[in-house]
N, C-alpha and C positions, 0 to 999 in steps of 0.2 A: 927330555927324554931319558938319560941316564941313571935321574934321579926317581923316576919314576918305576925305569925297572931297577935300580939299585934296593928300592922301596918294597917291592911286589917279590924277591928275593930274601929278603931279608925277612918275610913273613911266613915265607914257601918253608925259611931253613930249621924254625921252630915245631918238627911237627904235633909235638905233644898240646903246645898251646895252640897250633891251629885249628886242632881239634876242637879245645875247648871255647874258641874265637866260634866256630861252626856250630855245635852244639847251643851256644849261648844264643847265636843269633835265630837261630828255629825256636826256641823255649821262649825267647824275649819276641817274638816277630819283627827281626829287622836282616835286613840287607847283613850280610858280613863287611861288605866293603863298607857300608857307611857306621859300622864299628869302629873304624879305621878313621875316618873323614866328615861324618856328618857332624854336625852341632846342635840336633836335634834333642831336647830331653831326653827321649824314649832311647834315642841311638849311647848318647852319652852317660846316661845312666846304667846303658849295657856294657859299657866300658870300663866305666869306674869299678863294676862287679869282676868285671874278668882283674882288673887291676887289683883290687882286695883280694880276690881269690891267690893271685898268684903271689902277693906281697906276704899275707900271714899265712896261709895252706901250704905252697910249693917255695914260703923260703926265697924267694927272688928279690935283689937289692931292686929298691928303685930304680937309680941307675940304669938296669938292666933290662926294667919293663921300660922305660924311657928311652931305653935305644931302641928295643923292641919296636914299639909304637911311634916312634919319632915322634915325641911329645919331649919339651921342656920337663925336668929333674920338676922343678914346683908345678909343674901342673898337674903329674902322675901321683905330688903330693897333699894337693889340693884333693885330687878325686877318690882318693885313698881313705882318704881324712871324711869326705863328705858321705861318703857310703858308710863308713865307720860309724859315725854321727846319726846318720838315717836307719842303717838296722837298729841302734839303740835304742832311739826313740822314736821314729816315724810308723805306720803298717804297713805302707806302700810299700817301701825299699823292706822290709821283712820279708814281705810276702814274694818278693821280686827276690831276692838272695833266696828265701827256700826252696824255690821253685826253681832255680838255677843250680843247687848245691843236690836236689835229687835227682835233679837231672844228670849230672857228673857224675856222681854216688852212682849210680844206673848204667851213665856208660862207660866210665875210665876208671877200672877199677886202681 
């Protein structure tokens, strides 16, 4: 129970990124919570994007999206890394980052 709402706190206390956590999950069509929790391609590839986002955009050590997210330091570095990888060369994950970067662009100035 503690670590649950310790969890759901620690997400409340970020508000700039919960924003973009909300905005992400409407642009991508998924749940916010399972942003957070699912394993689902579509969920975890909306994650990785918010991860990239805030890694080279907003400047955030890993570390930091790692406490964030309560994810393992290599796993925020895996997803960082695999989004990095897929905008360069894939369309899917292009088209998924542009559509999420106008989306931001649009609402956070």
């Amino acid at each position: 129970m503690y670590l649950r709402l310790s969890f759901f706190l620690s997400i409340l206390a970020n508000k700039n990124d919960m924003d973009i956590v909300s905005l992400t999950a409407k642009n991508l069509d998924v749940r916010e919570i399972d942003i957070y929790v699912s394993k689902t391609e579509k969920c975890t590839t909306a994650r990785y994007i918010i991860w990239y986002y805030l890694h080279y955009n907003k400047r955030k050590s890993i570390a930091q999206i790692a406490h964030q997210f309560h994810y393992a330091v290599r796993t925020v570095c895996y997803g960082i890394s695999k989004i990095r990888d897929g905008i360069l060369y894939q369309k899917y994950y292009q088209e998924q980052y542009d559509k999420f970067m106008n989306e931001i662009v649009a609402k956070c100035p």
